[in-house]
C-alpha positions as a LaTeX table, in Angstrom:
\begin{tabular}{lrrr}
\hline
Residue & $x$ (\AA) & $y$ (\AA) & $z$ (\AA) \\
\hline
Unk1 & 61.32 & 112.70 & 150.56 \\
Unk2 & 59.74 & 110.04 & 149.45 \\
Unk3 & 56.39 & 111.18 & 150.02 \\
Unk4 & 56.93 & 113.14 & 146.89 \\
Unk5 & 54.44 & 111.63 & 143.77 \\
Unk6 & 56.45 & 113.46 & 140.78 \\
Unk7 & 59.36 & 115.76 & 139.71 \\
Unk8 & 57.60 & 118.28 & 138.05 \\
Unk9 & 59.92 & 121.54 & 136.30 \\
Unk10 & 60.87 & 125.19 & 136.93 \\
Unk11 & 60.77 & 124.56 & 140.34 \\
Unk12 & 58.52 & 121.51 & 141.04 \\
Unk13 & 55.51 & 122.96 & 140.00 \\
Unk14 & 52.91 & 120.07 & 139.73 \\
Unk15 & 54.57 & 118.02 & 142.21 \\
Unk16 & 52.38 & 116.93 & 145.40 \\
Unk17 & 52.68 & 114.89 & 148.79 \\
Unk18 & 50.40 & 112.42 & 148.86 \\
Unk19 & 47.63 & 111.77 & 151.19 \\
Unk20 & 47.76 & 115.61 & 151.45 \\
Unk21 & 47.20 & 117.34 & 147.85 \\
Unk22 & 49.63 & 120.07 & 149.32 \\
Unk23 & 52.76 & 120.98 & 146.70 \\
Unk24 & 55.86 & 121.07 & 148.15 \\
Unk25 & 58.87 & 123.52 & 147.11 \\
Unk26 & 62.38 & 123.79 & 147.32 \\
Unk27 & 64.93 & 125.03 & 149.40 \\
Unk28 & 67.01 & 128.61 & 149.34 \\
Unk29 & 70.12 & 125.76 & 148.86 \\
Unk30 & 68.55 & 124.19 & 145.99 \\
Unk31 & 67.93 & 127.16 & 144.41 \\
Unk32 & 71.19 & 128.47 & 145.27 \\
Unk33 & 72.95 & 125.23 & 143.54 \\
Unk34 & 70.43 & 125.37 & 140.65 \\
Unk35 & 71.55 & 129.08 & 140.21 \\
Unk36 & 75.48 & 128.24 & 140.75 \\
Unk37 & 75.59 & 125.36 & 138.61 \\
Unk38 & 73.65 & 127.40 & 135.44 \\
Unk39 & 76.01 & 130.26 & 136.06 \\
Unk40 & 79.42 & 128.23 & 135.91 \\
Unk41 & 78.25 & 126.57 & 133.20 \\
Unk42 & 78.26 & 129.64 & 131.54 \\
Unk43 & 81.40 & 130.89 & 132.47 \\
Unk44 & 83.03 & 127.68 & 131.28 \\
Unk45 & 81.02 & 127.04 & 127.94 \\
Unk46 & 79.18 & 130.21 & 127.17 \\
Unk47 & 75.82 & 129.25 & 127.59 \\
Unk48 & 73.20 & 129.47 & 129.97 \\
Unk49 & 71.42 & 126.05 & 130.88 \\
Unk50 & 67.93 & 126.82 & 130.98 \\
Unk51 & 65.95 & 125.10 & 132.72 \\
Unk52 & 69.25 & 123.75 & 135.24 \\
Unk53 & 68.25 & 120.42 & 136.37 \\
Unk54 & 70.23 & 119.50 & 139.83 \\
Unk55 & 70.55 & 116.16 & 141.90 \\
Unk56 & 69.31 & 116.71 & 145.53 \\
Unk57 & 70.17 & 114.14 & 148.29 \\
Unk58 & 67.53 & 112.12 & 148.62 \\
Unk59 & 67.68 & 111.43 & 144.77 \\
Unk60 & 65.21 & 114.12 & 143.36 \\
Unk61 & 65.91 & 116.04 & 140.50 \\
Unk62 & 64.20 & 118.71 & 139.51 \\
Unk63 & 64.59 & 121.67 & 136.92 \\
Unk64 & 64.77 & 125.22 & 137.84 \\
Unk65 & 63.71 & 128.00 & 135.34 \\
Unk66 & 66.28 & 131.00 & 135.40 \\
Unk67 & 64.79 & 134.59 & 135.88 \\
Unk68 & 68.89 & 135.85 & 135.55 \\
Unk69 & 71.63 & 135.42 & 133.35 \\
Unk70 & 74.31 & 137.85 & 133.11 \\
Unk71 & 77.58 & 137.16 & 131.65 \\
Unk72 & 80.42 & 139.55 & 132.57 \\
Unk73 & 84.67 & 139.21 & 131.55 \\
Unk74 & 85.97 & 136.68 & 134.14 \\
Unk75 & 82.61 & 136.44 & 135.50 \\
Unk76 & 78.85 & 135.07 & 134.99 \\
Unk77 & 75.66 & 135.20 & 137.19 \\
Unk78 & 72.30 & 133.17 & 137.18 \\
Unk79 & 69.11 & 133.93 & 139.54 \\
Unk80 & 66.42 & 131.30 & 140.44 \\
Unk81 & 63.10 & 132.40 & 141.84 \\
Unk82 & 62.30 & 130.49 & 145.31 \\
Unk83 & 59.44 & 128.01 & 145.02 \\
Unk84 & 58.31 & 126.94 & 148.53 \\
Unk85 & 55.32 & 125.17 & 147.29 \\
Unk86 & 52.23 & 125.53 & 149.27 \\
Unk87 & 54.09 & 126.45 & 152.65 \\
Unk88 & 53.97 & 129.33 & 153.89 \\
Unk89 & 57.67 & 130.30 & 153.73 \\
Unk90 & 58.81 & 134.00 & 154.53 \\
Unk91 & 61.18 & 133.35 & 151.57 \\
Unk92 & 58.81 & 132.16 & 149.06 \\
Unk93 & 59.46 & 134.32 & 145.56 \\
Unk94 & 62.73 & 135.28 & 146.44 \\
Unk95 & 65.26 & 135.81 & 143.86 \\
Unk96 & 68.38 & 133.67 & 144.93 \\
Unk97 & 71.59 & 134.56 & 142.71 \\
Unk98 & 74.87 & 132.97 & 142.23 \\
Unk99 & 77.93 & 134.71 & 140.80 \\
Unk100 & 80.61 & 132.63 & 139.69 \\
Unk101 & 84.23 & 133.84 & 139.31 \\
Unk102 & 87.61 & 131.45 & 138.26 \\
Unk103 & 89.35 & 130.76 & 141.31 \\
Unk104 & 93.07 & 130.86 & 142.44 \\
Unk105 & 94.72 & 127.37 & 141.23 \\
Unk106 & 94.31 & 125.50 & 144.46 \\
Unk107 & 91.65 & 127.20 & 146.56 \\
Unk108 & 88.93 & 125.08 & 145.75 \\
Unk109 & 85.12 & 126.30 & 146.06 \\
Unk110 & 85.26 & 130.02 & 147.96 \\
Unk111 & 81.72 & 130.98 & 149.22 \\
Unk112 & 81.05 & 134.52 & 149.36 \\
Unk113 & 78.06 & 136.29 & 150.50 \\
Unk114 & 76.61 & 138.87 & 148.43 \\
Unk115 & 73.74 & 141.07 & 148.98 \\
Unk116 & 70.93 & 139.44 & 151.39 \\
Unk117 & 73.04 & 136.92 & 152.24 \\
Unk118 & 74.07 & 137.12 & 156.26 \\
Unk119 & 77.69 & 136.81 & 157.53 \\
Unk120 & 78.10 & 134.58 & 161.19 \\
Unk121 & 79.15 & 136.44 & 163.79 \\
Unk122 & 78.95 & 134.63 & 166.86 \\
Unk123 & 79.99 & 130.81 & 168.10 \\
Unk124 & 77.62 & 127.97 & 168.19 \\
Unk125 & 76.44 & 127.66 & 164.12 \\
Unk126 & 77.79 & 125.04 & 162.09 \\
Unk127 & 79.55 & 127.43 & 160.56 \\
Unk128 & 82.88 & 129.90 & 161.69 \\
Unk129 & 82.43 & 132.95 & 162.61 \\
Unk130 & 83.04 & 135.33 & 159.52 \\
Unk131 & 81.86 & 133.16 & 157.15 \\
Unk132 & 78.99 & 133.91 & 155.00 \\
Unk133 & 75.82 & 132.14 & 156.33 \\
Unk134 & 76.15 & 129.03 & 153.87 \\
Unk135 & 74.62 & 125.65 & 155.83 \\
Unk136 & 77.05 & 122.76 & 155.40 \\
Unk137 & 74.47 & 120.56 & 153.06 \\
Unk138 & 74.04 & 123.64 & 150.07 \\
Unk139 & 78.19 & 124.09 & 150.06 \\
Unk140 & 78.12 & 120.36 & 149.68 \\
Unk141 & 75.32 & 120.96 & 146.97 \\
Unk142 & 77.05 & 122.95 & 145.24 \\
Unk143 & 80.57 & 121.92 & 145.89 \\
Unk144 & 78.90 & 118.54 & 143.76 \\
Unk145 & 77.70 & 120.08 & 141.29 \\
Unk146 & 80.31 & 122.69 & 140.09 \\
Unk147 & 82.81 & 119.52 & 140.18 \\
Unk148 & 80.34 & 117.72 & 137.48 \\
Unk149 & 80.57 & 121.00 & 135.30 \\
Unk150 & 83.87 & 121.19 & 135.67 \\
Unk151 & 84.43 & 117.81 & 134.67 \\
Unk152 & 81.77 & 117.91 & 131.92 \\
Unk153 & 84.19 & 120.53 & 130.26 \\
Unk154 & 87.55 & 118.62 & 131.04 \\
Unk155 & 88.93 & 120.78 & 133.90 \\
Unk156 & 89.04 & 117.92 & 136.15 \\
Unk157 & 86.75 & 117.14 & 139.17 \\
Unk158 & 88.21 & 119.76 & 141.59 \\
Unk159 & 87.43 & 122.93 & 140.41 \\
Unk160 & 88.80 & 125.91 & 141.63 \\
Unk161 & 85.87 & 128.68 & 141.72 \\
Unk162 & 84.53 & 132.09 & 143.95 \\
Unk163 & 80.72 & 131.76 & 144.41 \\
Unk164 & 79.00 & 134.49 & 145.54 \\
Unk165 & 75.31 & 134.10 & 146.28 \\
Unk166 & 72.94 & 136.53 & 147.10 \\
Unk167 & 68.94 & 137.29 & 147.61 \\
Unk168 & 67.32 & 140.04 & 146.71 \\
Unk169 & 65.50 & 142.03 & 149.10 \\
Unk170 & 67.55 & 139.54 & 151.41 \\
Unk171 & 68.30 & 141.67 & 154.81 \\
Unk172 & 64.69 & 143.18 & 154.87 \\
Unk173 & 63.21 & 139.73 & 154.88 \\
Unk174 & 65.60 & 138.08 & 157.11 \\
Unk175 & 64.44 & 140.86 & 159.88 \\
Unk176 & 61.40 & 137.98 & 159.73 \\
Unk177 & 63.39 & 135.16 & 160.67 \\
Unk178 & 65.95 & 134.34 & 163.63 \\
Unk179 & 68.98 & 135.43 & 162.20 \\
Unk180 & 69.59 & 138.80 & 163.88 \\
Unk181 & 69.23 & 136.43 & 167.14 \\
Unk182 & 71.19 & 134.10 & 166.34 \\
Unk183 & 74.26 & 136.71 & 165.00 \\
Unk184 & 73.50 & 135.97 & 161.58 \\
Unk185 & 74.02 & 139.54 & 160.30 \\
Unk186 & 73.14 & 141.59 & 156.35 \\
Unk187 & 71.09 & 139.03 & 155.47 \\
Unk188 & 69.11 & 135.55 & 154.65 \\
Unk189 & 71.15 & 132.08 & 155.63 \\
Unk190 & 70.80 & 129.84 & 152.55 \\
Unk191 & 69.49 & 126.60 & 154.02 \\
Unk192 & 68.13 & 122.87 & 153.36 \\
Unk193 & 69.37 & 119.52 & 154.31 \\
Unk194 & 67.47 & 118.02 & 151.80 \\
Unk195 & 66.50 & 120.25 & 149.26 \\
Unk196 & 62.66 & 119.74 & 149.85 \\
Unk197 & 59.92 & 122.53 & 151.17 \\
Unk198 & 57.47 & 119.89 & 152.85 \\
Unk199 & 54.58 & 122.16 & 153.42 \\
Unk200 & 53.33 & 123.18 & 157.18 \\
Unk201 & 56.41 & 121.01 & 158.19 \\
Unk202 & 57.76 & 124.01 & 160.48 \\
Unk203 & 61.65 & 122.36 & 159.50 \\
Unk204 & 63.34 & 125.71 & 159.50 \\
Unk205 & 61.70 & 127.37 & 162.78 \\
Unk206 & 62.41 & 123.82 & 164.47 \\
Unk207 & 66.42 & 123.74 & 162.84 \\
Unk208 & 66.35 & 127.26 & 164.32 \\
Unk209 & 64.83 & 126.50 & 168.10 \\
Unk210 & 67.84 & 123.82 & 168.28 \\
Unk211 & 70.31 & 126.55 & 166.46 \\
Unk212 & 69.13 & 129.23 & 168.91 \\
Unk213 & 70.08 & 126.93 & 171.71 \\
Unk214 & 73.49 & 126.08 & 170.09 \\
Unk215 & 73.90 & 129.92 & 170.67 \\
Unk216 & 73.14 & 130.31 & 173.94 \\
Unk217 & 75.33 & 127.44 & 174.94 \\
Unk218 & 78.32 & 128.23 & 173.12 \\
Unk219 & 77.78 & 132.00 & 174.81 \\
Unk220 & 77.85 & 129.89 & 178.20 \\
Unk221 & 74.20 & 130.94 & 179.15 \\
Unk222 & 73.23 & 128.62 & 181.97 \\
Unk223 & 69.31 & 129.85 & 181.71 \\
Unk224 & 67.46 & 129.89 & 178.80 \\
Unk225 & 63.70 & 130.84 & 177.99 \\
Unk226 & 61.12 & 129.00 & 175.63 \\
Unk227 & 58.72 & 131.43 & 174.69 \\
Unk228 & 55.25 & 131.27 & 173.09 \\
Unk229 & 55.56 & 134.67 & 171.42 \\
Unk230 & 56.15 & 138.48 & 171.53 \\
Unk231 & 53.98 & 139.20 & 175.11 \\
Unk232 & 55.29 & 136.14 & 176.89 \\
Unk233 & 59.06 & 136.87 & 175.95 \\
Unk234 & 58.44 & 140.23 & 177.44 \\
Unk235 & 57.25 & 138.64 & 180.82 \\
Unk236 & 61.11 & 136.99 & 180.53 \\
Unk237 & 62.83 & 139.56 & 180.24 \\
Unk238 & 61.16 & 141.76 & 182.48 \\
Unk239 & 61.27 & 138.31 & 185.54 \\
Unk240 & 64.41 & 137.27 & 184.93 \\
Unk241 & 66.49 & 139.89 & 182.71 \\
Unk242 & 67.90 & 137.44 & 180.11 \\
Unk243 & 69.61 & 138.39 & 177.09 \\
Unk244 & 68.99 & 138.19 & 173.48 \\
Unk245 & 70.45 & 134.97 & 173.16 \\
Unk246 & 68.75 & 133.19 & 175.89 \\
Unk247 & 65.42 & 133.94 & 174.42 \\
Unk248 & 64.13 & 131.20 & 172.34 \\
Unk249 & 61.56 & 131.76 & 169.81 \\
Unk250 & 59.56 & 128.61 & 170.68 \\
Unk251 & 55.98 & 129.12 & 169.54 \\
Unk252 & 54.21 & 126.28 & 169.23 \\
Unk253 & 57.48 & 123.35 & 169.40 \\
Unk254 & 57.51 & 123.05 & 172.74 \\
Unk255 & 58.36 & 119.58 & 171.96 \\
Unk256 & 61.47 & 120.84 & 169.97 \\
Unk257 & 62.75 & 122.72 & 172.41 \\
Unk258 & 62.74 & 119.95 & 174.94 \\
Unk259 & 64.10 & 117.48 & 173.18 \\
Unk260 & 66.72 & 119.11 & 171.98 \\
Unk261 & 67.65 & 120.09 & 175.32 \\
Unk262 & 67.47 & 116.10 & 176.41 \\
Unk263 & 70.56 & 115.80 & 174.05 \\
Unk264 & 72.63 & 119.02 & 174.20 \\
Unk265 & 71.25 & 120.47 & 177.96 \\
Unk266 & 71.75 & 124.06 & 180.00 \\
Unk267 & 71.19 & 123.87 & 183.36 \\
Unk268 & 67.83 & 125.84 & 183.35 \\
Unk269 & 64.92 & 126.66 & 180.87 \\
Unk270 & 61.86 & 128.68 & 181.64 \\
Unk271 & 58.61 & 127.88 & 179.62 \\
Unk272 & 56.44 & 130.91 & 179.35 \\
Unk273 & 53.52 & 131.07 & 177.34 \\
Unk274 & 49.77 & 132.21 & 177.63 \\
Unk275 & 47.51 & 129.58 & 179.82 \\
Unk276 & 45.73 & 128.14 & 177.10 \\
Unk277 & 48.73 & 127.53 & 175.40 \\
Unk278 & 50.40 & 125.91 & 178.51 \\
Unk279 & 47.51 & 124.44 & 179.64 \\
Unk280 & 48.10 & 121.91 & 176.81 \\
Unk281 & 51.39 & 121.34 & 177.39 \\
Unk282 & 50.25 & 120.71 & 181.14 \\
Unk283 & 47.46 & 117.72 & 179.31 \\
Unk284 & 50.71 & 116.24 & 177.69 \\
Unk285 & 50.81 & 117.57 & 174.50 \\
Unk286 & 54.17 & 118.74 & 173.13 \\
Unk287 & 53.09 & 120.71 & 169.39 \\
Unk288 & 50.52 & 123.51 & 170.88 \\
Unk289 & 49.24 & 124.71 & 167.21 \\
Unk290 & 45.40 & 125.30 & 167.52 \\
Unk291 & 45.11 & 122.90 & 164.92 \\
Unk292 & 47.19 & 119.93 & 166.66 \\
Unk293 & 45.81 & 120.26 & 169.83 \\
Unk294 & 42.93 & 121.80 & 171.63 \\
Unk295 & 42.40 & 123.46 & 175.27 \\
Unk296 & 40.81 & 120.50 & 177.52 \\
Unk297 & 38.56 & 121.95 & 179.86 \\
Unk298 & 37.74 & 118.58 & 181.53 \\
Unk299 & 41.48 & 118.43 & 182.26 \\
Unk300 & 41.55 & 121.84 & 183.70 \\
Unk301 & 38.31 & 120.88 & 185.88 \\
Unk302 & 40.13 & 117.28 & 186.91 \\
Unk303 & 42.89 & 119.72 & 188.12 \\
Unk304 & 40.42 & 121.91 & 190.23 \\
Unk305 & 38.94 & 119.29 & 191.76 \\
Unk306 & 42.06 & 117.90 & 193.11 \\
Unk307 & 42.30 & 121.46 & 194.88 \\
Unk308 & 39.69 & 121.31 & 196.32 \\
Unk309 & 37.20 & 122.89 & 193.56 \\
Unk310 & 33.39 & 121.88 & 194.41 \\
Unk311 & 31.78 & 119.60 & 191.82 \\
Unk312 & 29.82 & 122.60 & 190.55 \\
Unk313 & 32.83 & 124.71 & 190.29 \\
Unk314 & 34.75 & 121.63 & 188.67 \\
Unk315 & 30.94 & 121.33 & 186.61 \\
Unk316 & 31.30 & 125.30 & 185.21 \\
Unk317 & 35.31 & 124.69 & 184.47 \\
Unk318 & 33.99 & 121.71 & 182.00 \\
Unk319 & 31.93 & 124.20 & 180.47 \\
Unk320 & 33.76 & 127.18 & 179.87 \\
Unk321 & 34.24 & 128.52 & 176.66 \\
Unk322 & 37.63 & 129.41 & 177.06 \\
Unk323 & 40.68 & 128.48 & 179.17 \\
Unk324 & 41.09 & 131.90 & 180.60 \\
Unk325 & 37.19 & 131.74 & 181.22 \\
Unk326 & 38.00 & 128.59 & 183.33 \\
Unk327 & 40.97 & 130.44 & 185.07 \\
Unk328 & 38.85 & 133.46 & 186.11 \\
Unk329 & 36.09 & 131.24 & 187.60 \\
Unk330 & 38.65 & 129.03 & 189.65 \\
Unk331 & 40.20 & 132.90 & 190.78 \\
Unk332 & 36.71 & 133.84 & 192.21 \\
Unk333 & 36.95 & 130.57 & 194.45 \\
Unk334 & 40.54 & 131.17 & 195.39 \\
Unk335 & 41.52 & 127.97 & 193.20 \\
Unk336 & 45.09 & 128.46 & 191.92 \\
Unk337 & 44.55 & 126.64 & 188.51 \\
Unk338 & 47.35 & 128.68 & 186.71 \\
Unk339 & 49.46 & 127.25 & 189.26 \\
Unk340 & 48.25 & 123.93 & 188.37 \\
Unk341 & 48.78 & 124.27 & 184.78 \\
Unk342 & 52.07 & 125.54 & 185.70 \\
Unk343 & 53.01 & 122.66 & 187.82 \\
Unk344 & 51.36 & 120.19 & 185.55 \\
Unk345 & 53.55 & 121.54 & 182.54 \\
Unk346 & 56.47 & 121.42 & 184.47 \\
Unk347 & 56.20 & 117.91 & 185.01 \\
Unk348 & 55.36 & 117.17 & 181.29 \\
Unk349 & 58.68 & 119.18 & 180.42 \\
Unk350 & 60.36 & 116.93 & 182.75 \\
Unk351 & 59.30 & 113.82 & 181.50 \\
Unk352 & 60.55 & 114.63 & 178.15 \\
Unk353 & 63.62 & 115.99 & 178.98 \\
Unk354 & 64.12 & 112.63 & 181.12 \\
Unk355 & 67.35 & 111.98 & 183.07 \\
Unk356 & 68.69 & 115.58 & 181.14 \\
Unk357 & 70.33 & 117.93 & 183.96 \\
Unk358 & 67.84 & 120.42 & 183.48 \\
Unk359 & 65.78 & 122.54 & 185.75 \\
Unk360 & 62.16 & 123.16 & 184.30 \\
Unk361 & 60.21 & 126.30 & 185.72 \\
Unk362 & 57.07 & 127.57 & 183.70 \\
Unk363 & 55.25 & 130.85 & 183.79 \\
Unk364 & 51.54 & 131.18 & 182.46 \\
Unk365 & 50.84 & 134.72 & 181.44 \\
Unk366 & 47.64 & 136.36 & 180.27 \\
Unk367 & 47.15 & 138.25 & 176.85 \\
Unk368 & 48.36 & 141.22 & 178.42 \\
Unk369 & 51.85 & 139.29 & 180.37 \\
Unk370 & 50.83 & 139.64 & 182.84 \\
Unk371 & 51.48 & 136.40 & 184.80 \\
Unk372 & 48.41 & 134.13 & 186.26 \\
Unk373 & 50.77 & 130.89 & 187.30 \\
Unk374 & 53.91 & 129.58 & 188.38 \\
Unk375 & 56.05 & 126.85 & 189.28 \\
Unk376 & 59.60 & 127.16 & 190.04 \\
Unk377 & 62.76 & 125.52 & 188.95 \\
Unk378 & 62.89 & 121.53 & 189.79 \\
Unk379 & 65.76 & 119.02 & 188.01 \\
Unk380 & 64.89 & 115.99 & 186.90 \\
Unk381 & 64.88 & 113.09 & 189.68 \\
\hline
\end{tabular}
């Protein structure tokens, strides 16, 4: 990240972004791999390094206070409190352990998950099924970093340890997160490909839109639904009757969604989403946060009038406060602008997705679900 101004300790606290003021934080792997290297540095020398200062990928190193350290025979544990900075991260102030245990002469680095931690249980992660819900970059992390201890204390640079790494309070906050979607079951995945909480950045709902996908695909779904929330994924289900893992949590990344699906496709995706929302992605714009992008009401109007709208209906569409406000006035005159916005977001989706075999059809719902425009399933040309 180097958009990062200064280090800062006990979990980057002073550390900002520039040209935004905002703080960013670190990682449930970087905290894991703070706590894991602190604990087998115990186990191997007795003492607790507090603060742990770790090397992250991008070259940042930054110290960790320890809220745990527990020494047991054969055994020692350390706990980092999560820092995610100023984002607002459903993990923030969790308490991320790491027990370390000698391993059997050979096995290398075991991971374990203990308490909050999830276990995989279905295809399509990065990771086997049955194996505790450890990303690839934090084993790595860690992996590093137990291999400097070890050689710090002249057992060589392979060590041979059982790490066990846990969250408290783990499985009740993961019920806030994908992870019973996506099979990750009992608990929190420990994540971060770089170490670094960049605030408002969205990385792990994004990393779990395209995760979510790998699901469905490796479960051979051949349909899958991007949904703006709770009321339009309930529309899905109740159109088209897909299952759990064909329902993708898309919220505002409409963008992410489609793009990923340019590079790793399924051979139909409904959008749903409320007209406002959709109406943007009908004006072209793919990230449909209020505060990235705003309803135009002179598009909607542009769209009326090539229906047929009279210039004072097109005039009143202009002016409406709302988007739904401009759907209900085009309704009286028997203008179908949902199916506009519909058709017009269709072809948005298919201009991302580009030469992807993909067939695009969007529903517009009201706040209620119930739904107010359509277009149906057409591939790219």
């Amino acid at each position: 990240m180097g958009d990062v101004t200064d280090e800062g300790a006990a979990g980057g606290r002073g550390a900002q972004l520039k040209h935004t003021g905002l703080r960013p934080g670190w990682t449930t792997g970087a905290c894991a791999t703070a706590a894991a290297t602190a604990a087998y540095t115990a186990l191997l020398g007795g003492d607790f390094p507090d603060p742990v200062r770790i090397t992250l990928p991008k070259g940042h190193s930054p110290s960790f206070a320890l809220a745990v350290e527990e020494s047991a025979p054969g055994s020692a544990t350390a706990g980092v409190v999560k820092d995610a900075g100023d984002d607002p991260d459903v993990t923030h102030g969790a308490l991320v352990r790491a027990t370390v245990r000698a391993g059997d002469p050979g096995s290398g680095i075991v991971f374990r998950a203990g308490p909050g931690v999830g276990t995989v249980t279905r295809p399509g992660l990065p990771l086997d099924v049955g194996e505790p819900a450890v990303n690839p970059v934090p084993r790595r992390l860690v992996g590093e970093h137990l291999a400097a201890v070890s050689a710090e204390f002249g057992r060589g640079p392979e060590p041979d340890a059982e790490v066990t790494l846990s969250v408290d309070r783990g499985e009740e906050i993961a019920r806030s997160t994908w992870n019973p979607r996506l099979g990750i079951l009992g608990g929190l995945s420990i994540l971060g490909t770089t170490g670094v909480v960049v605030p408002y950045s969205c990385s792990a709902w994004i990393d779990s839109i395209r995760r979510g996908i790998d699901v469905a695909r490796a479960a051979g779904r051949t349909h899958v639904a991007g949904c703006t929330g709770a009321t339009s994924e309930r529309t899905v289900v109740a159109e088209y009757g897909l299952p759990e893992d064909a329902l993708l949590d898309m919220g505002d990344f409409a963008g992410a969604v489609l793009k990923y699906l340019r590079r790793h496709p399924v051979p139909r995706l409904t959008v749903c989403g409320g007209f406002a929302k959709l109406s943007k992605l009908a004006a072209g714009h793919l990230d449909l946060h209020s505060g990235r992008s705003q309803v135009d009401k002179g598009f909607l109007a542009e769209l009326a009038r090539g229906a047929g709208a009279s210039e004072t209906l097109a005039t009143a569409v202009a002016g409406a406060n709302t988007g739904l406000g401009a759907l209900q006035l085009c309704a009286e005159a028997g203008i179908p602008l949902g199916d506009l916005v519909a058709c017009a977001a269709r072809e948005t989706a298919l201009g991302v997705l580009r030469e992807a075999p993909v067939g695009v059809d969007v529903v517009c719902v009201d706040r209620a679900g119930g739904v107010v425009g359509r277009a149906e399933a057409r591939r790219v040309r």
